[in-house]
Every structure is written in structure tokens, then in C-alpha cells.
C-alpha positions in Angstrom: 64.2 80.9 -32.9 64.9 78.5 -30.4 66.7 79.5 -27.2 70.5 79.5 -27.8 72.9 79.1 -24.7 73.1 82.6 -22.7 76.2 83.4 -22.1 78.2 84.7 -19.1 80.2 88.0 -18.8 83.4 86.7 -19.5 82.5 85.1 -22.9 80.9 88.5 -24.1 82.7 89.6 -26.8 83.9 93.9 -27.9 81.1 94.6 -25.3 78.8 92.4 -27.4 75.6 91.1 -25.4 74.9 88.1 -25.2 72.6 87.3 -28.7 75.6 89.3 -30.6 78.0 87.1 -29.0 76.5 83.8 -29.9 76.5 84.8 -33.4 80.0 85.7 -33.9 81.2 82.6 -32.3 78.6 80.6 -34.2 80.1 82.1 -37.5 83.8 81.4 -36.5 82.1 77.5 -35.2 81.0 77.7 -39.3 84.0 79.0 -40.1 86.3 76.1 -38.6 83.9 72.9 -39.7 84.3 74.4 -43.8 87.8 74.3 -43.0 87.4 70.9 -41.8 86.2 69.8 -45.0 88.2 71.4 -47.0 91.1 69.5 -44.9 89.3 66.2 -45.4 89.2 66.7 -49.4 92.2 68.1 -50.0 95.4 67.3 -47.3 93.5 64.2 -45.8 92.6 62.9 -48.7 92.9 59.4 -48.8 93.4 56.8 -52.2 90.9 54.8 -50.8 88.2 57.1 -48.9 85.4 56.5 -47.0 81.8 57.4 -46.8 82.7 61.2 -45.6 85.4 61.8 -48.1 83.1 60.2 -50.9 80.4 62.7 -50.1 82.4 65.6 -49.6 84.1 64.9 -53.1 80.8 64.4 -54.6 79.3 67.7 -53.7 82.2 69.4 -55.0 82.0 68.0 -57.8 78.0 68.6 -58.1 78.9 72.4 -57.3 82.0 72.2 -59.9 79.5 70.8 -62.8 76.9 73.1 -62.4 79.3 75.9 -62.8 80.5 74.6 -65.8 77.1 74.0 -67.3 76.1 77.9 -66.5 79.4 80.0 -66.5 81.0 77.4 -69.1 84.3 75.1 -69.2 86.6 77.7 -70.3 85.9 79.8 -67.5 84.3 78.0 -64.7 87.2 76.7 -62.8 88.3 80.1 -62.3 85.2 80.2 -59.9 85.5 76.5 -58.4 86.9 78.0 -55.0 84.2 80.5 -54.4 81.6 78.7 -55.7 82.6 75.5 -53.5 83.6 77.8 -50.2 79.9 79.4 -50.5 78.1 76.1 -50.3 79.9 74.4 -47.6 79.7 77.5 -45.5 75.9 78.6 -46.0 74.9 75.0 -46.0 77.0 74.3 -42.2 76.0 77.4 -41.0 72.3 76.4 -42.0 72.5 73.3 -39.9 74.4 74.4 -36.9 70.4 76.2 -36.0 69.0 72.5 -36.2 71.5 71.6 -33.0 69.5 72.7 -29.5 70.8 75.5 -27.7 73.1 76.8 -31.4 71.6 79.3 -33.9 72.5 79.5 -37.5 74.5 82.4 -38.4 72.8 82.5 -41.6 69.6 83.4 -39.9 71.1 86.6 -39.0 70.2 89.6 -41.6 73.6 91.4 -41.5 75.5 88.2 -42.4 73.3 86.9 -44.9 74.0 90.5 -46.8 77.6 90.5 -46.1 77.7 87.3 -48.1 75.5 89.0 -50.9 77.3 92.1 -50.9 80.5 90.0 -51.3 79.1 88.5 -54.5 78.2 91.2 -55.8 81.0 93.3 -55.3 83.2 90.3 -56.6 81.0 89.9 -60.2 81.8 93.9 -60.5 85.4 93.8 -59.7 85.8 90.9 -61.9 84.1 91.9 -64.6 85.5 94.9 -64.8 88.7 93.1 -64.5 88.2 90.9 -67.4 86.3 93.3 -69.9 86.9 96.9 -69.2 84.9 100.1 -67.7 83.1 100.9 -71.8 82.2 96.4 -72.3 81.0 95.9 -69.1 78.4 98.8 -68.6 77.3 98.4 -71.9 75.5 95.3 -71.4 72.8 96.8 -69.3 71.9 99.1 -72.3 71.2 96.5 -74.6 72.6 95.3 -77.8 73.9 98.1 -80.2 70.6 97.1 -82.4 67.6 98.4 -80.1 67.7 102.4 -80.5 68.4 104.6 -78.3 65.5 106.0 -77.3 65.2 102.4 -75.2 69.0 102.1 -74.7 69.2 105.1 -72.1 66.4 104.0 -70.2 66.9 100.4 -69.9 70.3 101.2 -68.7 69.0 102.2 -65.5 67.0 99.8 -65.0 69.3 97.2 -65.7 71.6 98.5 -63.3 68.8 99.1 -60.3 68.4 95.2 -61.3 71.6 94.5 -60.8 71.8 96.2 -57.4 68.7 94.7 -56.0 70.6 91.0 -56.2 72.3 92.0 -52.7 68.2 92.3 -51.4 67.1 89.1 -52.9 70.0 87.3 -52.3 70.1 88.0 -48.4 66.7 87.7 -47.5 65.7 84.9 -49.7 68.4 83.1 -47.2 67.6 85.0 -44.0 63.9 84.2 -44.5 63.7 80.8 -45.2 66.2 80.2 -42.1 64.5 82.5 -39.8 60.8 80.6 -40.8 62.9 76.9 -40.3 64.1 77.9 -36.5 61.3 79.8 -35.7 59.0 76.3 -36.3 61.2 74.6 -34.7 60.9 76.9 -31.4 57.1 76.2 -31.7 57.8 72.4 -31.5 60.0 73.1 -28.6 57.3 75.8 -26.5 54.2 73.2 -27.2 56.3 70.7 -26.0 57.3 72.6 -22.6 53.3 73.7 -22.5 52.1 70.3 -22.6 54.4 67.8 -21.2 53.4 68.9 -17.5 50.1 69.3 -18.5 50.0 65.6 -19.3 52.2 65.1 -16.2 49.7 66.7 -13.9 47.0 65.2 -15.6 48.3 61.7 -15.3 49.1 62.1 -11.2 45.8 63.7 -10.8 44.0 60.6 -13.1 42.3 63.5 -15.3 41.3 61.2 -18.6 40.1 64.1 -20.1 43.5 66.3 -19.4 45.4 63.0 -20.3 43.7 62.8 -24.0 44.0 66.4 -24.6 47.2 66.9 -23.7 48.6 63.6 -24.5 47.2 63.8 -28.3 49.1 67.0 -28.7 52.1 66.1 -26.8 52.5 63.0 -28.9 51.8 64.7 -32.5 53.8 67.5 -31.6 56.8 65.0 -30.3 56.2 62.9 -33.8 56.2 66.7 -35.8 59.6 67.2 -34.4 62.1 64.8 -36.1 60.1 65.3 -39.6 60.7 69.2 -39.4 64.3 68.6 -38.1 64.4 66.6 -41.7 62.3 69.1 -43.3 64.9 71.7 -41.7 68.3 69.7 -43.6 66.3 69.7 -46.6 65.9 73.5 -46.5 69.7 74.0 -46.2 71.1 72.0 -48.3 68.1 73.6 -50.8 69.1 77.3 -49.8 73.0 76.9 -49.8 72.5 75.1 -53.8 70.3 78.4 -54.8 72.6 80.9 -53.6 75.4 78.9 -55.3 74.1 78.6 -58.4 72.6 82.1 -58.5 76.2 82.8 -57.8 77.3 81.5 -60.9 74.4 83.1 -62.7 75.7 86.3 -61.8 79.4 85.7 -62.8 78.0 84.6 -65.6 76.4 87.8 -67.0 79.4 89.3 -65.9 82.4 87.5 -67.6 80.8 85.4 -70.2 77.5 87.6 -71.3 79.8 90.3 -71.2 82.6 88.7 -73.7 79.4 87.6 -76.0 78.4 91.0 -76.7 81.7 92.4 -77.3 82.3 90.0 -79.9 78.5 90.4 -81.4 79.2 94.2 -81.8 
């Protein structure tokens, strides 16, 4: 990953060191620009908005319809919040790692499972909420049609499914951040390895050293910006998926739920 900003004793936080620290202040940096947002398209909402209120309303709105079109209408807007909160925040944290000298908080492990293990525990608590202890464990056996032989079985493995969503869930997120910053830091250390080569080469009239080094300096200078591109892509990609996976999983745990009890 590229090198954050080190910082000094008296910014060291709980007898953090110095990486720990970074993260926690880049998570509460991630923390204050979603509230931003939600600021500008809620309280500062204007009759007449601009560019940045017109895209901010537009991607709630994206996020708000493809709830509807996966947990439903009836029972999407219960989720809006959550749904909305979780995009903003993954999709900021992701970029805060494409500014020099920040990291993306989402490219840490143990906050990448926090948020999965926040999902999860929500889809439980809720859909126990809404359908009961007996309804909601009796999806993962299978409709009251396959026999039982299967039914007892597939319960358990249903339910080790189920668990393994906090697994794929964080590290689908942790990776594909870690693999974005950690090309970016090779940009960066080719960079530093070749732009005094082709310094020295150029005071010491090498034309061989200056072609070498030059070629590489250039491409890896032109590689830069594309991969910086390449890098937004990747988070607004990455904060969508976990979204919308989101929703798939509040969806077999309200809505699937409510089907079944009614089929039976």
C-alpha cells in the first residue's frame, strides 16, 4: 500500500502505533465526509440544486431502486437508510486510499468484517424480529415437500452458508482494495527507482541510461492516472456489490422467509 503519513507521538492514539492510528482517524475522516452527504441531501438541500446535490440524489435513488427491485416495494424502504449509509461509507472510505499519503480504511481486514458482521447480525435480528424463532430457521431446511431424510442435512448446510457471508463479504472488499493500493505503490516505487536514474543519466549524457530509464519513467508516469481511474472504478464497483448483496441477504430474511410461511 502506498506510504501513509507517519505519525508523531502525540497523535498516537490508546497506545496505538502509528499504522493503527492512521486507520482509526481514516475511518472517523470516512465517517465525517458520509455525514457530509447526508447533510447535503437532506438539511442543505436546495429547490434548485447543483451538480453535487444532483449526483448525490441520484445515487440514492440508484441504491433505493435496486432495493426495491430485490427486497420489494412493500418492504424495501424499511432498509433505505442502511442500504444508502453502506454505500456512501464503503464507497468514500474506498477512495480516501487513492489520495497520496491516506489509506482506505476499507483496506483493513478487521473493518471490512465489522461491516459484514454488522449485516449479518442485522438480517438475523431482523428476521427473527419480523417472523419468529420456528419461520425463520425453517427456511434453511427446505420446503415442507422434500423429506426429511434431506431436510436435516441441508439444514446445516444452509446455515454454515449463511455464516460464511461474514467471509465472503469482508474479503471480497479487503482484497480487491488491498490489490488497488498495493498497484498503486508499485507506480509510486518505479517512479522513485527511475526518476534519478534518468536524472543521473541525463547530467552524465548516458543515451543508453536516458532511453532505459526514460521509457519506463514515462509509461509508468502515463500508467498512473489510468490506474488512479481504474482505482474509482473499483470503488464505486465494490461499495454497489456489497450493497446490493446487502439487500440480497435481507431479502432471504424478511421476504423469502414470509413466502414460505404462507406456502406451508
Amino acid at each position: 500500500m502506498e506510504e501513509a503519513l507517519v505519525l508523531s507521538g502525540k497523535w498516537l492514539l490508546f497506545g496505538l502505533n502509528s499504522e493503527a492510528s492512521m486507520k482509526v482517524y481514516m475511518i472517523i475522516l470516512d465517517m465525517l465526509i458520509v455525514m457530509g452527504i447526508v447533510w447535503l441531501g437532506s438539511v442543505g438541500a436546495k429547490r434548485r440544486p447543483g451538480a453535487t446535490q444532483n449526483l448525490v440524489e441520484w445515487s440514492v435513488k440508484y441504491v433505493c431502486n435496486y432495493a426495491d427491485s430485490i427486497i420489494g416495494e412493500k418492504d424495501a424502504p424499511r432498509y433505505y437508510a442502511l442500504l444508502v449509509m453502506l454505500f456512501f461509507y464503503i464507497f468514500v472510505g474506498n477512495l480516501i486510499g487513492l489520495i497520496p499519503g491516506l489509506v482506505s480504511p476499507t483496506s483493513s481486514l478487521s473493518v471490512t468484517l465489522t461491516l459484514a458482521i454488522g449485516v449479518w447480525l442485522f438480517t438475523w435480528v431482523d428476521g427473527l424480529r419480523h417472523k419468529g424463532f420456528i419461520k425463520f430457521f425453517a427456511h434453511y431446511a427446505g420446503p415442507s415437500s422434500v423429506p426429511l431424510a434431506i431436510r436435516i442435512p441441508l439444514f446445516f448446510i444452509e446455515l454454515l452458508s449463511d455464516i460464511s457471508r461474514m467471509i465472503s463479504l469482508s474479503f471480497r472488499l479487503f482484497g480487491n482494495i488491498v490489490a488497488k493500493e498495493v498497484l498503486l505503490t508499485v507506480l509510486v516505487t518505479l517512479i522513485m527507482l527511475f526518476g534519478p536514474g534518468l536524472i543521473q543519466s541525463i547530467k552524465h549524457a548516458d543515451v543508453l541510461g536516458i532511453s532505459i530509464n526514460g521509457f519506463i519513467f514515462i509509461l509508468v508516469a502515463a500508467l498512473r492516472p489510468l490506474i488512479v481511474w481504474l482505482g474509482v472504478l473499483v470503488s464505486l464497483i465494490q461499495a454497489g456489490v456489497f450493497a446490493l448483496l446487502t439487500a440480497t441477504y435481507i431479502a432471504g430474511a424478511v421476504v423469502v422467509h414470509e413466502e414460505h410461511g404462507e406456502h406451508s
